[in-house]
N, C-alpha and C positions, 0 to 999 in steps of 0.2 A: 409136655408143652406143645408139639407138633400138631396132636390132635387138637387143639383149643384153635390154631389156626385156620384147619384146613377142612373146607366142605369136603363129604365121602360121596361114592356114588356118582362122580362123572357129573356133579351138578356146575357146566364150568358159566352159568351166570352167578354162584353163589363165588366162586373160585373169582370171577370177575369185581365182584364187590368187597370178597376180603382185600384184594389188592388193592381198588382204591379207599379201602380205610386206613390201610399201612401207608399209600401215600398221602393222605388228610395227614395223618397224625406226622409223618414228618417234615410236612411242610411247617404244620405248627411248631415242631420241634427248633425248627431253623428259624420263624419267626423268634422266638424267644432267646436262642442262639446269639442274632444280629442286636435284637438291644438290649444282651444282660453281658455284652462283651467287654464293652468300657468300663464298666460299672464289677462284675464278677467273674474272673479267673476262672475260680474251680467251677462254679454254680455252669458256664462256657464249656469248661474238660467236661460234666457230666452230661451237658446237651448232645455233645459230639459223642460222645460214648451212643447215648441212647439213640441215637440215629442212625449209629453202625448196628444198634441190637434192631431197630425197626425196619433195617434193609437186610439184616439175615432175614427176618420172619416172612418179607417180602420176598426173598428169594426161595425160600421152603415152599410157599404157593405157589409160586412160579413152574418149578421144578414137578411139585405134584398134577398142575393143572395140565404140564406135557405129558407124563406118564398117564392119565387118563385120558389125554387123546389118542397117543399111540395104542389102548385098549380099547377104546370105544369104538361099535360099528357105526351107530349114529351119535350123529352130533347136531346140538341147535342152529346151526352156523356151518359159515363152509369153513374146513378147517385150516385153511391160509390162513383166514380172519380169525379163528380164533388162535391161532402161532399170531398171526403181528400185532394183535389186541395184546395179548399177554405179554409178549416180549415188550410191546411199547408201554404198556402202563410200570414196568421193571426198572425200564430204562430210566421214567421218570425219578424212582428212586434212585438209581446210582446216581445219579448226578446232585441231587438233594446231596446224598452222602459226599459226593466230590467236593461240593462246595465247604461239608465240614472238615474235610479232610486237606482242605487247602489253607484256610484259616488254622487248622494247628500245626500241618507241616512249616506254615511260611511266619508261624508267631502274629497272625497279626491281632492286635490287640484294642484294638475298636475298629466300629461301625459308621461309614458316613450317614448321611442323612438319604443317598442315593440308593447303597445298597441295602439299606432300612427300606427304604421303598419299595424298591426291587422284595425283595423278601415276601412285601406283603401283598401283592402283585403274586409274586411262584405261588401262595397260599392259596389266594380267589382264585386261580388257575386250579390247581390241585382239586380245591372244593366241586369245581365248576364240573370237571372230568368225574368227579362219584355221583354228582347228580346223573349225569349222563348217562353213568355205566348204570345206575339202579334203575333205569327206564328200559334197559336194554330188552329186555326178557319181552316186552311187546313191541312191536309194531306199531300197535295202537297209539302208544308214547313217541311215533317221529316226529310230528309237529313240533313236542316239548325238547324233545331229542335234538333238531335241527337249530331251534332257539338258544338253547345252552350252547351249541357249537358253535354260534354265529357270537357271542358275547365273549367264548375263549378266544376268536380272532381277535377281537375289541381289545381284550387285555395281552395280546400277545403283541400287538401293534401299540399298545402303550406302553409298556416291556421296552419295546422297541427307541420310543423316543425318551424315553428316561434313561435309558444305556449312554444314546449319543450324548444327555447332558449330560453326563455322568467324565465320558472319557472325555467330553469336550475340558470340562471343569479342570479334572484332574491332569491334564495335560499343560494346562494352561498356568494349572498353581499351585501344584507341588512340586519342590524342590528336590526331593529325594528321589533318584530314580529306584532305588531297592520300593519305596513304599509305591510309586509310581508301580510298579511291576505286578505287586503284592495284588491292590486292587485294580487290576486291568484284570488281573488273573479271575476277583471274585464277580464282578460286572458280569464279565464275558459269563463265565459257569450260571451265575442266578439267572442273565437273558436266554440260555439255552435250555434251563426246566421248564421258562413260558415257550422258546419252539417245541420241546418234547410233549407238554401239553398240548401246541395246537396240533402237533402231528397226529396224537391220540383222538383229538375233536376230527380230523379230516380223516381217518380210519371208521372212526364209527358214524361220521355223517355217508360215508360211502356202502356203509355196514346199510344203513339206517334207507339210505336209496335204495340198494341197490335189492334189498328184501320188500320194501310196501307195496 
């Protein structure tokens, strides 16, 4: 199964692309996650399941894409950029993962309408950062490159104002503080995969400079 993930040969644009396919897919994951939660238990335990299976695969690249920098004499990239490209597109997934790991540790058993939002929001982020990375390999592509990064702001700053109604809301009209906790806990974690996405957009728009 390893080999079906992972480009050979030090190719770390393709090593960059399998990565954000693993994060597309589990944002989608998490999309479906957030509204089959009310609605289905189990169909919910096997989202989360497959989410931890989409950030082992995610971490196998990871891991490979170091061992062939540590080997390689050249590299496309200066190789900081390709450590904090890699590491930050990872990161993206752990946190994907975190947020399903906090819904099952903490039982909770629906979705607001906010963190619905939020959810679909981490996705067009997620999506937005593999357009990105598949333009990587030219130069040529910074124009397109810079525009997708400027649109990840857009949604990371929308991210932004749907948190605040979100804790504003939930502060104001939930009674429960265990559920009060519950969802602060997921608010926060969904608003932090759109800054780990824009952190990814402000790496590769600096990638994107500082090479044209």
């Amino acid at each position: 199964m390893f080999a079906r993930f992972i480009p050979q040969e030090g190719k770390f644009f393709d090593f960059f692309n399998a990565l954000a396919e693993q994060i597309v897919l589990g944002s989608e994951a998490l999309v479906k996650l957030l509204d089959v939660l009310s609605e289905s238990p189990e169909e919910a335990a096997t989202l989360c399941e497959h989410i931890g299976k989409i950030e082992n695969r995610a971490d196998e690249i990871t891991h490979e894409t170091m061992r062939q920098l540590h080997k390689s004499f050249i590299t496309p990239l200066d190789r900081d950029e390709i450590h904090k490209l890699t590491t930050g597109l990872d990161d993206i997934l752990d946190l994907i993962r975190g947020v399903a790991h906090v819904i099952t540790l903490y039982d909770i058993k629906t979705a607001t309408p906010e963190a619905i939002r939020l959810g679909d929001i981490c996705h067009s982020c997620c999506k937005r950062v593999q357009d990105a990375v598949a333009l990587l390999h030219s130069m040529n592509n910074g124009e397109q490159i810079l525009k997708i990064c400027f649109e990840l702001d857009q949604l990371e700053s929308e991210a932004d104002q749907v948190m605040r109604g979100a804790m504003s809301r939930l502060f104001r009209e939930e009674p429960d503080v265990r559920e009060l906790i519950k969802f602060k806990a997921v608010y926060e974690l969904l608003e932090v995969v759109t800054d780990s996405c824009d952190d990814v957009a402000n790496l590769i728009e600096g990638i994107v400079l500082e090479n044209s």
